[in-house]
N, CA, C and O atoms as a printed pandas DataFrame, in Angstrom:
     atom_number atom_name residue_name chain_id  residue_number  x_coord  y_coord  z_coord
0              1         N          UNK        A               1   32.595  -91.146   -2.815
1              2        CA          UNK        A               1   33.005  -89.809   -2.408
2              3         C          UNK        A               1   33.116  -89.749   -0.892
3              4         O          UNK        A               1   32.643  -90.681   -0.242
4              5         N          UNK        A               2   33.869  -88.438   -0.104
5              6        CA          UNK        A               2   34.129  -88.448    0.876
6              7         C          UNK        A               2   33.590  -87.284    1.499
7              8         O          UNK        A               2   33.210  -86.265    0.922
8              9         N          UNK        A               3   33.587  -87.566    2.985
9             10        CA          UNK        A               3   32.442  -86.363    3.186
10            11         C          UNK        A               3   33.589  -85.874    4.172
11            12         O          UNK        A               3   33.051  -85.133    4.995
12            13         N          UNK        A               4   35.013  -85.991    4.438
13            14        CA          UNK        A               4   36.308  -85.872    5.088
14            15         C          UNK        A               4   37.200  -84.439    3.984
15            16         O          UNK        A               4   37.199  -84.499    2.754
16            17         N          UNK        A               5   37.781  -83.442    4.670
17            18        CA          UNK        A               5   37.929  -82.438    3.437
18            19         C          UNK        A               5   38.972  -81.596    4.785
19            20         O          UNK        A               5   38.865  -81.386    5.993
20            21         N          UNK        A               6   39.938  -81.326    3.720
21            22        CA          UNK        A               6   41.316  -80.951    4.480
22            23         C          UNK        A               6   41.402  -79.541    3.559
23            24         O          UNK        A               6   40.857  -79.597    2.457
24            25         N          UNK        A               7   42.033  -78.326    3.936
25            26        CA          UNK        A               7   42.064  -76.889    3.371
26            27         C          UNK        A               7   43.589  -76.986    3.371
27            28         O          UNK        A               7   44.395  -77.451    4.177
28            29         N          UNK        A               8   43.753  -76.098    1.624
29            30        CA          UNK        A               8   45.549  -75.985    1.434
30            31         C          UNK        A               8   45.900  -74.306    1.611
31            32         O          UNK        A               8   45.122  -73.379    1.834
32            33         N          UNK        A               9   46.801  -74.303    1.496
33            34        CA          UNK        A               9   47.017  -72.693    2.286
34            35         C          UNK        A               9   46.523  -71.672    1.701
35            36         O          UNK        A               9   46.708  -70.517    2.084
36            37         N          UNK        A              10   45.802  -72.027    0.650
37            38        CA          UNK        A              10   44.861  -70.623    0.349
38            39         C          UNK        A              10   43.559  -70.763    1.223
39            40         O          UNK        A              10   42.866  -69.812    1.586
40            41         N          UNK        A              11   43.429  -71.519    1.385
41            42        CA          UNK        A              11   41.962  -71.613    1.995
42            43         C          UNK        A              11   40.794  -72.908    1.546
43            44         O          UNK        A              11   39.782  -73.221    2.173
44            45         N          UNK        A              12   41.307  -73.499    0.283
45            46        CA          UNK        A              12   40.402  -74.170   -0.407
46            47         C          UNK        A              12   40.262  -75.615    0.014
47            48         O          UNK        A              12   41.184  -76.420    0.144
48            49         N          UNK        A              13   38.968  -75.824    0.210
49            50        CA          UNK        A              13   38.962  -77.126    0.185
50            51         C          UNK        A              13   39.082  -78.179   -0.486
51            52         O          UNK        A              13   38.798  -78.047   -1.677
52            53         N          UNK        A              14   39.487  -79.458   -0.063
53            54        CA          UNK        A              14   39.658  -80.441   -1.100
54            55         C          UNK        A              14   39.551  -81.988   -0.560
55            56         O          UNK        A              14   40.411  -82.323    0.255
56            57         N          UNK        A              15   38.796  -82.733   -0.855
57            58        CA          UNK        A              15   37.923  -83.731   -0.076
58            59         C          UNK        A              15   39.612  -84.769    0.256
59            60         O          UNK        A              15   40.625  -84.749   -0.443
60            61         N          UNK        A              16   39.443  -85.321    1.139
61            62        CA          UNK        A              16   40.635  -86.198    1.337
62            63         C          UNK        A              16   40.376  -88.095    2.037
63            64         O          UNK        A              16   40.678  -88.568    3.132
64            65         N          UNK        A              17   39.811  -88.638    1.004
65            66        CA          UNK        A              17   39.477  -90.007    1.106
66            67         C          UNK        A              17   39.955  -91.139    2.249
67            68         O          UNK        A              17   39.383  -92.076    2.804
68            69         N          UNK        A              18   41.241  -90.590    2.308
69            70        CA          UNK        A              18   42.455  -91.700    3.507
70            71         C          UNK        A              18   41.902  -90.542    4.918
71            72         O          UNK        A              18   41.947  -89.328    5.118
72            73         N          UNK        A              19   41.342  -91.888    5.740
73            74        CA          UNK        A              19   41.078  -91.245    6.965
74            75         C          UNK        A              19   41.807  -90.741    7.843
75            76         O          UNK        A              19   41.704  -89.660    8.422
76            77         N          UNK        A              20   42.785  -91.797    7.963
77            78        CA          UNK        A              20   43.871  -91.601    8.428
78            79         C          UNK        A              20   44.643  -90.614    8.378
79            80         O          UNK        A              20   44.951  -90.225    9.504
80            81         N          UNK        A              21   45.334  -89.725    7.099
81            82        CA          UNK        A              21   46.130  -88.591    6.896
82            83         C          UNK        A              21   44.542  -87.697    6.990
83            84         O          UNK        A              21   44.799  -86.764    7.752
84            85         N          UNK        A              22   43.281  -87.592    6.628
85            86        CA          UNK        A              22   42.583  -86.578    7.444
86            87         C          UNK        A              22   42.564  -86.194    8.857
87            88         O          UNK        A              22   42.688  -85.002    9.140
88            89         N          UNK        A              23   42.397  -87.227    9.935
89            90        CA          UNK        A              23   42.626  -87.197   10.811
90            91         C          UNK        A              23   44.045  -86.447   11.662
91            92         O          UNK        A              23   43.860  -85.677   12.605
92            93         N          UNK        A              24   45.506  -86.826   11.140
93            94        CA          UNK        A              24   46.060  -86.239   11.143
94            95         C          UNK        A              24   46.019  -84.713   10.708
95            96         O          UNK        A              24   46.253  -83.887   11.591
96            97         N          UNK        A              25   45.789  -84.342    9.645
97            98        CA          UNK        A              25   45.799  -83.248    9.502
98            99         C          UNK        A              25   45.028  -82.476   10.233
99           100         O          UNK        A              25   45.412  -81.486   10.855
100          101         N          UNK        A              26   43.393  -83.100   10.159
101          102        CA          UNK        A              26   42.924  -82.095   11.610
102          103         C          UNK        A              26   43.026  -82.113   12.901
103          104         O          UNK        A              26   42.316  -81.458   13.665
104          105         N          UNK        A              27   44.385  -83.264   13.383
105          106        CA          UNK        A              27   44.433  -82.633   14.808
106          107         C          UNK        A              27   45.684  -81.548   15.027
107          108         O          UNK        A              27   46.023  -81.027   16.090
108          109         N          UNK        A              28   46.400  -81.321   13.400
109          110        CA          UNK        A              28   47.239  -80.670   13.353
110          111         C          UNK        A              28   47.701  -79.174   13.119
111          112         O          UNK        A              28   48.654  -78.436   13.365
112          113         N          UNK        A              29   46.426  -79.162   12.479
113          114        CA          UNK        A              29   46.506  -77.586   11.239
114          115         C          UNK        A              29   45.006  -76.982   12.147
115          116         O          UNK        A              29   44.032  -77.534   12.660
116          117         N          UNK        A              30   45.556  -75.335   11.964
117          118        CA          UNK        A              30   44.456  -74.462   13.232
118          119         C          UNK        A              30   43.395  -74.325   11.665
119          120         O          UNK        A              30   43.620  -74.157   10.466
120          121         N          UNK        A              31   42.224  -74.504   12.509
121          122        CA          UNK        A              31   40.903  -74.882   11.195
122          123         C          UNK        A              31   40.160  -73.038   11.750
123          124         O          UNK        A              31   39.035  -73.010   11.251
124          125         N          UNK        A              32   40.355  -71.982   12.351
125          126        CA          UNK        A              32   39.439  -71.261   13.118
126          127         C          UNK        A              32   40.322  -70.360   11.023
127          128         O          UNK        A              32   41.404  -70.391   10.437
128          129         N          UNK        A              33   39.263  -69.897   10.844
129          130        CA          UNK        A              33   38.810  -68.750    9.907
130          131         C          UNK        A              33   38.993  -67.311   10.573
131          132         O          UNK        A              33   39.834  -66.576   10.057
132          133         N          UNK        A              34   38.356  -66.900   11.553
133          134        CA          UNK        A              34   37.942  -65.971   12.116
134          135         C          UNK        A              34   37.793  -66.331   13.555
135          136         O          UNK        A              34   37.383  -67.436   13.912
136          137         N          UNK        A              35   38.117  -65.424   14.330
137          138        CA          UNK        A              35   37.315  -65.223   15.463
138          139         C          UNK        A              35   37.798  -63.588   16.174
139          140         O          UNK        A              35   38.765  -62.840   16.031
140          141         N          UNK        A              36   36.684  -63.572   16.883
141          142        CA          UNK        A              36   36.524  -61.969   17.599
142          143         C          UNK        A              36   35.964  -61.978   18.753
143          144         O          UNK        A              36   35.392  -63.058   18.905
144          145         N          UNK        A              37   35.837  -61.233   19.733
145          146        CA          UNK        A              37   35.411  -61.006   20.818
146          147         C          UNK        A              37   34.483  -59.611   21.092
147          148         O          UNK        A              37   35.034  -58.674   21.669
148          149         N          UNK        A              38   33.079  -59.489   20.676
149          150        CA          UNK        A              38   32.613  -58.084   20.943
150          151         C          UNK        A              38   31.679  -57.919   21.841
151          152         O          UNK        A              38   30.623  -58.541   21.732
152          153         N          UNK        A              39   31.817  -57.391   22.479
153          154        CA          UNK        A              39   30.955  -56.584   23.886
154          155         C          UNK        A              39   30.969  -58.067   24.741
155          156         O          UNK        A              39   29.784  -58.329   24.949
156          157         N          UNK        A              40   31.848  -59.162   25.330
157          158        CA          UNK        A              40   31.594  -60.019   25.560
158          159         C          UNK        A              40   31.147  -61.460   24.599
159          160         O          UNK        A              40   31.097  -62.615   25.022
160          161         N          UNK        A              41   30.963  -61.164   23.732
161          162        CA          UNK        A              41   30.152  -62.219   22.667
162          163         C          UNK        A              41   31.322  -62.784   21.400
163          164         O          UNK        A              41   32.039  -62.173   20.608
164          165         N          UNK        A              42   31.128  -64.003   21.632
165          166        CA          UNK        A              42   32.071  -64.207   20.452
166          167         C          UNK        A              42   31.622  -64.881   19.164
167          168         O          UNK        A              42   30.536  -65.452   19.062
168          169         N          UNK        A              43   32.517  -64.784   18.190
169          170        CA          UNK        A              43   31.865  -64.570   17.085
170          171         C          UNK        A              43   32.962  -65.791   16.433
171          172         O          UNK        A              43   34.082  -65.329   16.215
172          173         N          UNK        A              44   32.856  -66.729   16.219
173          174        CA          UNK        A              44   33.395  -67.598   14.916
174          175         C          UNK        A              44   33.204  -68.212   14.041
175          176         O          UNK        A              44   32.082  -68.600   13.715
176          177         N          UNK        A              45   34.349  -68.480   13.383
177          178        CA          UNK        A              45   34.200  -69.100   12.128
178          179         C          UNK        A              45   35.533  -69.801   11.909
179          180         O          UNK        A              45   36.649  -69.286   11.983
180          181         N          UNK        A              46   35.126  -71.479   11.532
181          182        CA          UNK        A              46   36.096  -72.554   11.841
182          183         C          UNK        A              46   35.975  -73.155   10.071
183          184         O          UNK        A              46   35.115  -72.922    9.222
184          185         N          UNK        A              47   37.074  -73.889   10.019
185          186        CA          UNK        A              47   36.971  -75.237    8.875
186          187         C          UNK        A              47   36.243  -76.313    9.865
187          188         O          UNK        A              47   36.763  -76.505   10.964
188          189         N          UNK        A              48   35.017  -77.042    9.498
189          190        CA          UNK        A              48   34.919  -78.037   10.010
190          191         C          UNK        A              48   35.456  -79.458   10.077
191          192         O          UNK        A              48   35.467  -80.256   11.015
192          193         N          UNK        A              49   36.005  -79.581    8.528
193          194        CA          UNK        A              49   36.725  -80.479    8.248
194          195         C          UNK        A              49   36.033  -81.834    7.586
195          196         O          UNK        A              49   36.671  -82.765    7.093
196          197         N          UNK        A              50   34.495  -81.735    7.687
197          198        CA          UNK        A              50   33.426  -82.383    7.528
198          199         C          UNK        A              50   32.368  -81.523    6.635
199          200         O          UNK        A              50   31.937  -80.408    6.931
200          201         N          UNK        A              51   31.992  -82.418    5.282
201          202        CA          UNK        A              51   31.008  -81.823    4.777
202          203         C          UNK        A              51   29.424  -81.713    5.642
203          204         O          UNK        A              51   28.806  -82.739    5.924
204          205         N          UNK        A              52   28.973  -80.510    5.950
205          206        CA          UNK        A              52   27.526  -80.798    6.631
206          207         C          UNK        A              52   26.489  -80.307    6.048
207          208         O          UNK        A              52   25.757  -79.536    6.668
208          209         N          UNK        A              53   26.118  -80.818    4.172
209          210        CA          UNK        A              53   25.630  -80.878    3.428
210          211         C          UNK        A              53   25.290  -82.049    3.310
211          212         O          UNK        A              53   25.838  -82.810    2.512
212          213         N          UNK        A              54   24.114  -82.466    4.257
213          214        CA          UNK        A              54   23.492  -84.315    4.367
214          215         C          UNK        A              54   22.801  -84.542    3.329
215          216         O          UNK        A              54   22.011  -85.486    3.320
216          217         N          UNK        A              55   23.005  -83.493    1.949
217          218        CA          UNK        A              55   21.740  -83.898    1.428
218          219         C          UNK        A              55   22.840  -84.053    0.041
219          220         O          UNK        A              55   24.022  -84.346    0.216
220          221         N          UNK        A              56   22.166  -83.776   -1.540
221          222        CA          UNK        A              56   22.722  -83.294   -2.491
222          223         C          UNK        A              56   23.199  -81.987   -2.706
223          224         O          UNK        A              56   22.525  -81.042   -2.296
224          225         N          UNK        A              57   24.344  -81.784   -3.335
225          226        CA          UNK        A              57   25.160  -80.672   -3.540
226          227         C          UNK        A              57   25.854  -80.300   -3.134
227          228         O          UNK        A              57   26.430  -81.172   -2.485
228          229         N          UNK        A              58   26.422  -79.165   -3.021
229          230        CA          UNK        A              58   28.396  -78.871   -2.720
230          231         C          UNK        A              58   28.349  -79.554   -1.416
231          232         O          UNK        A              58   27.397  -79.865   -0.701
232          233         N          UNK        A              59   29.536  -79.697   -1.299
233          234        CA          UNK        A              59   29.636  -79.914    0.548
234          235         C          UNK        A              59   29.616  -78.456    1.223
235          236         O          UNK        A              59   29.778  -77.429    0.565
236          237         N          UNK        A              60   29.407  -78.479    2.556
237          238        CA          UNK        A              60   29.549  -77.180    3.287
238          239         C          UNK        A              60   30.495  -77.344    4.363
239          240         O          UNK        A              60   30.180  -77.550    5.535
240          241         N          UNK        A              61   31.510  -77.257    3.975
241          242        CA          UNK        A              61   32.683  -77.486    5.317
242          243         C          UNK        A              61   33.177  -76.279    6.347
243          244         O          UNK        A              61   34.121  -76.441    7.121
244          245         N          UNK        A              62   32.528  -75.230    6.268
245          246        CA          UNK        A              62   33.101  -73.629    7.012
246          247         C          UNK        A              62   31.870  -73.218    7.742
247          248         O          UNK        A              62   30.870  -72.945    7.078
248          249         N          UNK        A              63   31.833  -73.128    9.354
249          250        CA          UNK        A              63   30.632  -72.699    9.894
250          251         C          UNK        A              63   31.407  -71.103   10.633
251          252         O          UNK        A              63   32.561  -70.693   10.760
252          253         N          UNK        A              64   29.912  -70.531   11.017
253          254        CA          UNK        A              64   30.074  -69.465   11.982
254          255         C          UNK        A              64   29.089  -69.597   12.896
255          256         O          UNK        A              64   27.937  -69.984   12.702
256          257         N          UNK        A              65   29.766  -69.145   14.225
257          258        CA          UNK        A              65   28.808  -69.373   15.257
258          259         C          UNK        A              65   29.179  -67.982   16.200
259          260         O          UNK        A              65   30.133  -67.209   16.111
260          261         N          UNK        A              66   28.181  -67.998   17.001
261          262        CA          UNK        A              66   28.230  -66.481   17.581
262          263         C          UNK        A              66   27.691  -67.145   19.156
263          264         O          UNK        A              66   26.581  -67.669   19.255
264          265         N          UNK        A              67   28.724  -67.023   20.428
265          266        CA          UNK        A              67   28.221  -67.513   21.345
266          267         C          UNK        A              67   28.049  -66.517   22.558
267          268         O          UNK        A              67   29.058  -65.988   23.022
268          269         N          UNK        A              68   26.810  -66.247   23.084
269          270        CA          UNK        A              68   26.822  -65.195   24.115
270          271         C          UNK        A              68   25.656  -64.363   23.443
271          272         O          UNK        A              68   25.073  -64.695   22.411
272          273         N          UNK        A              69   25.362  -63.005   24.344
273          274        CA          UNK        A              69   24.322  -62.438   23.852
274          275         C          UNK        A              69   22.897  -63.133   23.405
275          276         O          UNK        A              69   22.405  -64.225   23.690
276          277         N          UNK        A              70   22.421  -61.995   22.552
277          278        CA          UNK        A              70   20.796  -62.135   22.226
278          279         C          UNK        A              70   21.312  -63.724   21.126
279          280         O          UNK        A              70   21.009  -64.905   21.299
280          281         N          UNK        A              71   21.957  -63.234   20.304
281          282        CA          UNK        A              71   21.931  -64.112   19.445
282          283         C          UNK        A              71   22.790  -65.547   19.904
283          284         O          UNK        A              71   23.405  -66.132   19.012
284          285         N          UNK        A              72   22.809  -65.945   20.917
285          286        CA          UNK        A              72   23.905  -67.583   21.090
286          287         C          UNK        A              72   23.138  -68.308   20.580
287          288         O          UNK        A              72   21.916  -68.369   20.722
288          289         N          UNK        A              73   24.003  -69.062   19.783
289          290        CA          UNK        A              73   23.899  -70.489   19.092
290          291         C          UNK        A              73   23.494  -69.887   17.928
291          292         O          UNK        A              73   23.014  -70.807   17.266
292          293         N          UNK        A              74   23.397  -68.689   17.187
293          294        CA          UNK        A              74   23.229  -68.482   15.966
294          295         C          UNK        A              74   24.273  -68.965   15.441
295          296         O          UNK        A              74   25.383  -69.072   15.962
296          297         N          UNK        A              75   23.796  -69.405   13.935
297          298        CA          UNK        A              75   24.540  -70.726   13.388
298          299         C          UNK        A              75   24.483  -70.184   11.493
299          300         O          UNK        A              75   23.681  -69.562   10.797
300          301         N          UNK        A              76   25.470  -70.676   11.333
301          302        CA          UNK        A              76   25.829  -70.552    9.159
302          303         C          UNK        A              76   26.476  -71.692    8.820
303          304         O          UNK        A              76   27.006  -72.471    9.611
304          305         N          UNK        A              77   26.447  -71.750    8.084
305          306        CA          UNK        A              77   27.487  -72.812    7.118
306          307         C          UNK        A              77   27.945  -72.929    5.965
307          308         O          UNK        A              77   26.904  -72.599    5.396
308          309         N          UNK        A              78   28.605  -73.115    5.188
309          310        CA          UNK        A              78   29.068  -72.338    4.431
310          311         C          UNK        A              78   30.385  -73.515    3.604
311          312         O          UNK        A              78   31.152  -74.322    4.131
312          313         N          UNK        A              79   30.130  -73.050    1.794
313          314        CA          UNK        A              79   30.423  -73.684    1.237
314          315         C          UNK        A              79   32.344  -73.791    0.720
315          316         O          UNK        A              79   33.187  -74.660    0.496
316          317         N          UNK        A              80   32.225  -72.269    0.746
317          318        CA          UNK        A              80   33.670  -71.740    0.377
318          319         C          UNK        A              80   34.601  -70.586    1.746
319          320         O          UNK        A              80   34.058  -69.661    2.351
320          321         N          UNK        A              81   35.958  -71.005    1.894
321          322        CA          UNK        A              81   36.187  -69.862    2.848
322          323         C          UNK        A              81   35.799  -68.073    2.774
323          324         O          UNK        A              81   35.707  -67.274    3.706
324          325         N          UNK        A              82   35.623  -67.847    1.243
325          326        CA          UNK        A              82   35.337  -66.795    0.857
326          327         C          UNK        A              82   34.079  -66.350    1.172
327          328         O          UNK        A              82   33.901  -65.132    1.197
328          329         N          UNK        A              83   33.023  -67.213    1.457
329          330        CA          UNK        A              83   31.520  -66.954    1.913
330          331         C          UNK        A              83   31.565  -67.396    3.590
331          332         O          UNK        A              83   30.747  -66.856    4.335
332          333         N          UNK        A              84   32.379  -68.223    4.057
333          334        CA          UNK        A              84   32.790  -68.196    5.432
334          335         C          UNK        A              84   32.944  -66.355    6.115
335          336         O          UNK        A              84   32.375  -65.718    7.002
336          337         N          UNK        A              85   33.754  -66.141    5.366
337          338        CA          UNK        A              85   34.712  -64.895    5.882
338          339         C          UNK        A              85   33.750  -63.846    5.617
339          340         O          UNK        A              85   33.934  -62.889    6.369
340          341         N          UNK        A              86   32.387  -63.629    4.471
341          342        CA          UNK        A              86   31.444  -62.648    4.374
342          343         C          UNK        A              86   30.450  -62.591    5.641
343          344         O          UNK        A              86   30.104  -61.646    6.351
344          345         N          UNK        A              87   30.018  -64.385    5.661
345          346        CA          UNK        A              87   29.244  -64.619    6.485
346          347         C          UNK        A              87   29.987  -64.364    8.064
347          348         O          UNK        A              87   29.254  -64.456    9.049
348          349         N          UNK        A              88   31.061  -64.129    8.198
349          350        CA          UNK        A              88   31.618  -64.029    9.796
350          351         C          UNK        A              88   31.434  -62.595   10.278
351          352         O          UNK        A              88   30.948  -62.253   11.356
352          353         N          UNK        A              89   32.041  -61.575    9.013
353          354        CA          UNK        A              89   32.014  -59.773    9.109
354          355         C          UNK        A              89   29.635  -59.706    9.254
355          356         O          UNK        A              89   29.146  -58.787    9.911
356          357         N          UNK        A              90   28.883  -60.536    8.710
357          358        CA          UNK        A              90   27.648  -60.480    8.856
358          359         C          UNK        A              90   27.238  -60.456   10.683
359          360         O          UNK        A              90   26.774  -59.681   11.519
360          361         N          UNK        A              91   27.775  -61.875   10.578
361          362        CA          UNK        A              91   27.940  -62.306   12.131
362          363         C          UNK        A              91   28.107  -60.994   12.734
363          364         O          UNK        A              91   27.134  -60.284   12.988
364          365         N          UNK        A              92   28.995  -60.737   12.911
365          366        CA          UNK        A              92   29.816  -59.678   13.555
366          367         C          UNK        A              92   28.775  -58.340   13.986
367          368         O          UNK        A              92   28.308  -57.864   15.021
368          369         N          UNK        A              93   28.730  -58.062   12.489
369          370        CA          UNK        A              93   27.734  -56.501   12.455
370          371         C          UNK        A              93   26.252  -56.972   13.344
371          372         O          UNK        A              93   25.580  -56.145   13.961
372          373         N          UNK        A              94   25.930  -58.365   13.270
373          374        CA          UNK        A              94   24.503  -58.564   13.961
374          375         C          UNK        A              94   24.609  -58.540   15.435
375          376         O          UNK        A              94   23.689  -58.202   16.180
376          377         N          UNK        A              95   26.111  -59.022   15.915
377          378        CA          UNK        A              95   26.217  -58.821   17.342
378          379         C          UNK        A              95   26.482  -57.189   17.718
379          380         O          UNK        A              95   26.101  -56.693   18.778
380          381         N          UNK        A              96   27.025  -56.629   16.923
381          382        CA          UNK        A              96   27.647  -55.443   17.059
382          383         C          UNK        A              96   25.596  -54.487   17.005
383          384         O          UNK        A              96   25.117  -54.006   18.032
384          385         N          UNK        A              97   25.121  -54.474   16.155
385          386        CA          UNK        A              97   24.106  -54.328   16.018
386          387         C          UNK        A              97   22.747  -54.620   17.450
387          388         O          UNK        A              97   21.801  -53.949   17.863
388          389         N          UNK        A              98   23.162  -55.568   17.707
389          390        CA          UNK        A              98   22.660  -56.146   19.154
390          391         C          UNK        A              98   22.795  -55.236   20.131
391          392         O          UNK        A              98   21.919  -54.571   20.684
392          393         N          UNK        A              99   24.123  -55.257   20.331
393          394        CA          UNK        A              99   24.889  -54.306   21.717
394          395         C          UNK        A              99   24.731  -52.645   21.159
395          396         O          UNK        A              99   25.097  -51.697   21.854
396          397         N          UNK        A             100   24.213  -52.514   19.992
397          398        CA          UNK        A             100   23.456  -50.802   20.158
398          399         C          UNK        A             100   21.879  -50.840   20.594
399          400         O          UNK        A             100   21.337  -50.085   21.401
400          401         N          UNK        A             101   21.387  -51.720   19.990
401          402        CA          UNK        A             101   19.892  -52.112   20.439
402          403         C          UNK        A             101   19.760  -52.164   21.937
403          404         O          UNK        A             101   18.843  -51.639   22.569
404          405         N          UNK        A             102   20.387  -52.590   22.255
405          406        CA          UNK        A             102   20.685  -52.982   24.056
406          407         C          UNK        A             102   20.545  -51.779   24.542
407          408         O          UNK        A             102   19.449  -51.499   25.028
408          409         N          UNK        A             103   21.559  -50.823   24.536
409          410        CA          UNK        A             103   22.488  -50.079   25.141
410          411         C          UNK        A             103   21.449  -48.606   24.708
411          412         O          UNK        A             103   21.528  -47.561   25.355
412          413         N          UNK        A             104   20.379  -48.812   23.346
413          414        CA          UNK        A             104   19.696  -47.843   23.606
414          415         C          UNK        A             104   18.479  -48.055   24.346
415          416         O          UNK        A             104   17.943  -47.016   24.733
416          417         N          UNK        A             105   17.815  -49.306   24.687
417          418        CA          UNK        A             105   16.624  -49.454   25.270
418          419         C          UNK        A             105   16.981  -49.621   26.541
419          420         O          UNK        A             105   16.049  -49.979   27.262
420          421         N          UNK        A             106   18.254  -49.454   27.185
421          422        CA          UNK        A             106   18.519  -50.003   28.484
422          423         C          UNK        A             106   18.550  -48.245   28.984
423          424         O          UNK        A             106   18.582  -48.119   30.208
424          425         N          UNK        A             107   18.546  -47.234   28.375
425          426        CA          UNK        A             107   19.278  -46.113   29.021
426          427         C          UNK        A             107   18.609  -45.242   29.382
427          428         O          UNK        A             107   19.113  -44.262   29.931
């Protein structure tokens, strides 16, 4: 098995054995899911292109990361684009959530 995994235009992943046409494809095709910009802080969510499930069970090829603010380097990962895209609007509300916390203890 391959731990190399290329997404078809719905979103789904599908492991892709030849390194070579993986490679190609990910220096070709935009892998970002999501991304946003709030109060300064950004918030994404990419195809990794790589399962980062080192252990047994599904692969996890879809992360979110949130860089800036209280929360930088908060981190997900994620099995399907469909739990990518829950976990990114999560992301989101926790930064968004942040910058009211802030903005009331600062005032």
């Amino acid at each position: 098995m391959t731990d190399h995994y290329i997404i078809d235009e719905l979103g789904i992943a599908h492991p892709e054995p030849d390194l070579l046409t993986w490679a190609k494809w990910f220096e070709t095709h935009e892998r970002h899911i999501a991304c946003v910009i709030v109060n300064g802080v950004r918030v994404s969510t990419v195809f990794l292109g790589l399962n980062h499930n080192f252990g047994a069970g599904e692969p996890i090829p879809f992360e979110t990361m949130i860089f800036g603010g209280p929360h930088d380097q908060y981190q997900e990962r994620y099995a399907t684009r469909t739990e990518a895209l829950i976990g990114h609007a999560k992301a989101v509300n926790l930064v968004k959530s942040a910058a009211t916390t802030e903005g009331q203890t600062s005032g």
